[in-house]
N, C-alpha and C positions, 0 to 999 in steps of 0.2 A: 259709593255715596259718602261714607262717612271721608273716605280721604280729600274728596272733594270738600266739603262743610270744614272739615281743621284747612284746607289752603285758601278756603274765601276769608276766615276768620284770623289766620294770622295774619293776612294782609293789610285787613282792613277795609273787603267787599262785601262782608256779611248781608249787608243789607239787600242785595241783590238775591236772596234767600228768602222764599214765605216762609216768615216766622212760624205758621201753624205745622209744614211739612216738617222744616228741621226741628219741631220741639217732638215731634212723633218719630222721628228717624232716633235723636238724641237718647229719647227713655227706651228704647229697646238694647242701649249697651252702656248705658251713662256707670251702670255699677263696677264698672271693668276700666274706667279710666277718671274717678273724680276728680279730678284737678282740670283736664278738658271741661269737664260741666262746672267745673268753678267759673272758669274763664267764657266758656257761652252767658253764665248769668249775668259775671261782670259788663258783657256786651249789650245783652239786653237791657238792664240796668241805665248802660250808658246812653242808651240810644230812648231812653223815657219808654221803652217797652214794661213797665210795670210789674204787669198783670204775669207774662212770660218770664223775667226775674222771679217773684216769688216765687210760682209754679218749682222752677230749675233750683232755686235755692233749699227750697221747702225739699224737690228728691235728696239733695245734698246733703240737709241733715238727717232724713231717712236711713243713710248712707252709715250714721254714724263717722264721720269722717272727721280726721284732726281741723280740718275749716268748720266744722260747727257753729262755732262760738260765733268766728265771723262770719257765716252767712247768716246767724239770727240776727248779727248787727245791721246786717243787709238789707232784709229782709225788713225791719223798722224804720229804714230810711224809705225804702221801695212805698211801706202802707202809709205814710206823712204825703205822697204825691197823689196817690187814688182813694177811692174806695169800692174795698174790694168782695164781689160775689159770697154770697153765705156758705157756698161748697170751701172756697178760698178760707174764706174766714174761718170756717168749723177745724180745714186741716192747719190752721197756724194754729190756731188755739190748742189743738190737740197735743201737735209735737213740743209746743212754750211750756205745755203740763208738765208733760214727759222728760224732756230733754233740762227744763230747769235751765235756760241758759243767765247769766251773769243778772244780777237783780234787776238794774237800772237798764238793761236792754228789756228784760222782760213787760217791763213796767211800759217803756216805751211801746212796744206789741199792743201790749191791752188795752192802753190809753188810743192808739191810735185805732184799735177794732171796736171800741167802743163796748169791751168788757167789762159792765157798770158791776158785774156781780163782784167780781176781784176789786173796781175801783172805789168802790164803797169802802170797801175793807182797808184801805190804804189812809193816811191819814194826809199824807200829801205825796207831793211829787218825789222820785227819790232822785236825788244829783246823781251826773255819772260820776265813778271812784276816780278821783284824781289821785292817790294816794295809793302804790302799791311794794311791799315790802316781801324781799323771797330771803331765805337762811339757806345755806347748804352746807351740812358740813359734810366731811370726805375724807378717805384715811389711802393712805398709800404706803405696800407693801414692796420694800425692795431689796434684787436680789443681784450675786456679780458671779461671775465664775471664776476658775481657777488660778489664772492666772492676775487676778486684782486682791489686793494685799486686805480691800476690805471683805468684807464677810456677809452681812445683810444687815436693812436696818427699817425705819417707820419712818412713815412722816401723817402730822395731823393736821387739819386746819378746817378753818372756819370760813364764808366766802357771806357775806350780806349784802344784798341789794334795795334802796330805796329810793325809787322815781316817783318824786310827784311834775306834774302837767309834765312840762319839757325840762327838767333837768332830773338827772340820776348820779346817786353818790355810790359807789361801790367799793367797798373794805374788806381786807382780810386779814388774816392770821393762820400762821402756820407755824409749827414744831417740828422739824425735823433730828433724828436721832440713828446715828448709825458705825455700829461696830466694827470691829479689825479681826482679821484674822489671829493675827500674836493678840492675846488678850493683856500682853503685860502694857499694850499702848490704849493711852487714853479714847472713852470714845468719841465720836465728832460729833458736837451737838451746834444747829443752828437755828437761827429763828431769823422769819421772812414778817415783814408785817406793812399796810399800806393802805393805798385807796388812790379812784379813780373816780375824778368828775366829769361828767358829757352831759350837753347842753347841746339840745336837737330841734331845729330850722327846717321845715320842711324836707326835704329830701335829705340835708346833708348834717351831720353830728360832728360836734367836735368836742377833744376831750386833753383833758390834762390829768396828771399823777405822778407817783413815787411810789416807792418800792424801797423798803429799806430792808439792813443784811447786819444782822450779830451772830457771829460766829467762832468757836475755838479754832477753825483753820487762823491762821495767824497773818495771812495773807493778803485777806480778801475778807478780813474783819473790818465794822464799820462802811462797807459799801452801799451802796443809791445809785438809783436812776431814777433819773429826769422821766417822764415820759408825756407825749406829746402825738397827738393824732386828729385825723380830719377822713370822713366817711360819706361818702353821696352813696345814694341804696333808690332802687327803686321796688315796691313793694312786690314781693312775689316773683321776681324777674331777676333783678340784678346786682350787685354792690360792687363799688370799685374804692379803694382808700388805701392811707400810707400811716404808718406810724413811724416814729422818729424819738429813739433813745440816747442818753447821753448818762453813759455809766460811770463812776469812779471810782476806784480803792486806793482808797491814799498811804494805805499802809503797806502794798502789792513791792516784796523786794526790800521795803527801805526807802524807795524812789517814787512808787507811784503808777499809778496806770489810772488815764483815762478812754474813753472807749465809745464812739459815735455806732450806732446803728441805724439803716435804714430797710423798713419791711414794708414794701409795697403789696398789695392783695388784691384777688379780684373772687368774686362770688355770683355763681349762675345758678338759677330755676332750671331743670327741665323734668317739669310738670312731678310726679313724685322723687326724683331728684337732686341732691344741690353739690355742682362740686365747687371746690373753692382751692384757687393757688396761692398761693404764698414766695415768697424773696427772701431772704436777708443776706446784708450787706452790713458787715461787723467790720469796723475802720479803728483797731487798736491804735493809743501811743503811749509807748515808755518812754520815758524820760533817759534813761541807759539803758542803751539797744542791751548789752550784757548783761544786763539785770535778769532777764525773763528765763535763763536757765536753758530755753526752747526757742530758738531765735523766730520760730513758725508762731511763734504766739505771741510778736509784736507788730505783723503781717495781715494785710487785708483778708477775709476770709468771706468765702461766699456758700450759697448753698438756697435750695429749692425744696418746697412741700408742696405736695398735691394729698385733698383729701375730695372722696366720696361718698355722701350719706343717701340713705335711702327712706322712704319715710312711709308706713302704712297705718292706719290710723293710730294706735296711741302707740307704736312701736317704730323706734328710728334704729340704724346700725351704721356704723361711718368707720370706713376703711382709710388709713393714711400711711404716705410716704413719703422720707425725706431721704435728700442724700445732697454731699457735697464738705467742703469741712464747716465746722464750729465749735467754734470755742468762745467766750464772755458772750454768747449768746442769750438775747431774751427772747422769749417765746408769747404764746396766749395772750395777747395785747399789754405787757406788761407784768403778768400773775409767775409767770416762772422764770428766774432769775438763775442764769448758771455760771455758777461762778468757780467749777471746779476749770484744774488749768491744764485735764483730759483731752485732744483732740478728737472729736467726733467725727463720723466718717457717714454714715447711713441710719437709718432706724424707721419701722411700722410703730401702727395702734391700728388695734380693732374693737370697736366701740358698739355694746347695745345699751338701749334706755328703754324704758319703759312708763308712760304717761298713769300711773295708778286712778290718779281722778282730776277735777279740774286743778287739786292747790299741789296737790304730791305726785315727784315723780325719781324713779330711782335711774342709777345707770351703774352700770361695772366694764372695765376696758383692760385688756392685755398688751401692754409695748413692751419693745424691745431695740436697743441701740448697741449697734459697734463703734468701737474708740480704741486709743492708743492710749496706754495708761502712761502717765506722765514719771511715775517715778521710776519706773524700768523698762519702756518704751515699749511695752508687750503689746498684742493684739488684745482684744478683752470685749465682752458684752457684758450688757445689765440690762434686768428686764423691771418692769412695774406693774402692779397688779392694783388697780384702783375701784374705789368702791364709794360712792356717794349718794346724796337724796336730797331735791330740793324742797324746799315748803312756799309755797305765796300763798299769802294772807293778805 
């Protein structure tokens, strides 16, 4: 039965379905699969079934489930179309106690159940927050092995985010610092600093940025990227988008290096969880093919990621892997900048996070990449050991 009910509902025959049978089929295994009872709500929902949303919504947050939040949003849209039985109303009222979800959704519950005892107490209406600001900062430990001339080193940084309605400005800062094995050579210090704006149209986002680079490598001192991207996403389900960088090191040789990149992506739901691919297409030019030391490093360069995340409620893990070469690679829409002139070959991360409450939430990840080290063309890995925490406020 149940397999039946998930192939009437992706199809979009649900309705050929007594709503009373499949809501009594659904609570006898709904706790085994919440994200299917997300998407029976959202049908219910759709279809001005009311009464059956709440009900389904209402087990959801029972569930404690990462949709919480948005099913209480749901859930206040659902009670503005009816009004609804005192059994109904007693258990919203109950879990809004309990669960605490976001003010302005709360408020909307109680205003719309007719909760005079709370609305007295209110002094007026609260607006929803159009205004939301997260900090992250993040430290990163890293390490090479034997055969790379460096030794280990830190990187620090800072990452802030501010969306109010439809536009988000997001800025960072980072210090990286890293040692040699001969102590008698200086050590390599660099600093990444920038920001990205995106400005979101219903489905689709678009976004511009920079990325700027001061560094004692002597090479790839003073470098930037352009960056440039455009996103269509359907909620829950799917995302497909390209970003498009345009790198330069005017100082790279004495001559110059500019550097076009194109990283298309695609991003899927399936149900708890999301994989997402990735491209890049790094399109070097020197200006004197003989300049670059490495004639592979004035060459088109191509390469593929696939990543896996898993997500159970306040606890996510995301498995990833690339392979192909890179090198003047950027990564993370823009955020990591590589401008050593190492050829890369492969590399994982494995990623857990942890949701602490609705504003904090921390994460720690282990990678690791192989490369061709460029000053003695050895084999070589490096691994990163990262460690951060967000805050929204």
């Amino acid at each position: 039965m149940i397999t039946s009910l998930q192939a009437y509902i992706s199809t979009g025959f649900a309705a050929k379905f007594n709503g009373r049978y499949a809501w009594k089929e659904v609570s006898t295994w709904d706790a085994k699969d919440e994200h299917y009872l997300f998407q029976l709500a959202n049908y219910h929902k759709l279809n001005r079934s009311y009464k059956k949303a709440v009900k389904t919504y209402s087990q959801l947050i029972k569930m404690n489930s990462p949709l919480t939040y948005t099913a209480f949003l749901f859930i206040a849209q659902c009670l503005q179309k009816y009004r609804p039985g005192k059994q109904i109303k007693k258990t919203v009222l109950a879990l809004t106690n309990k669960m605490k979800p976001p003010l302005y959704i709360g408020y909307q519950i109680r205003q719309a159940l007719n909760d005079t005892s709370y609305l007295k107490k209110a002094k007026s209406a609260v607006a929803p927050k159009n205004l939301w600001v997260t900090l992250m900062p993040y430290f990163v430990s890293l390490g090479y092995d034997t055969q790379e001339e460096k030794d280990s080193g830190t990187l620090i940084g800072l990452y802030s985010n501010v969306t109010y309605k439809k536009i988000s400005l997001e800025l960072f800062f980072e210090q990286t610092n890293i040692g040699w094995k001969n102590k008698s050579t200086t050590d390599l210090a660099q600093t990444n600093f920038g920001g990205v704006a995106t400005w979101f149209s219903g489905e689709y986002a678009f976004k511009l940025g920079i990325n700027n680079l001061s560094t004692t490598e002597v090479n790839t001192d003073a470098g930037r990227a352009i960056i440039l991207g455009v996103k269509r996403s359907k909620y829950y389900n799917w995302d497909l988008g390209i970003d498009v960088f345009n790198t330069t090191y005017p100082d790279y040789q004495n001559v110059g290096v500019g550097i076009w990149q194109f990283t298309p992506y695609w991003g899927k739901w399936f149900r708890s969880f999301y994989f997402k691919l990735i491209g890049y297409l790094v399109i070097p030019s020197i200006s004197d093919s003989n300049a670059s030391g490495d004639d592979r490093l004035g060459k088109m360069n191509k390469s593929v990621e696939a990543s896996l995340s898993y997500y159970y409620k306040s606890i996510n893990i995301t498995f990833l892997y690339w392979t192909g070469d890179q090198f003047w690679v950027i990564k993370n829409g823009g955020f990591i900048l590589v401008n050593a002139t190492d050829i890369y070959s492969s590399g994982f991360k494995v990623e857990l996070g942890k949701q602490l409450n609705t504003n904090i939430g921390v994460k720690i990840s282990y990678g690791q990449s192989s490369y061709e080290v460029s000053s003695n063309a050895k084999d070589s890995t490096s691994s990163t050991i990262t460690a951060l925490m967000s805050i929204t406020f």
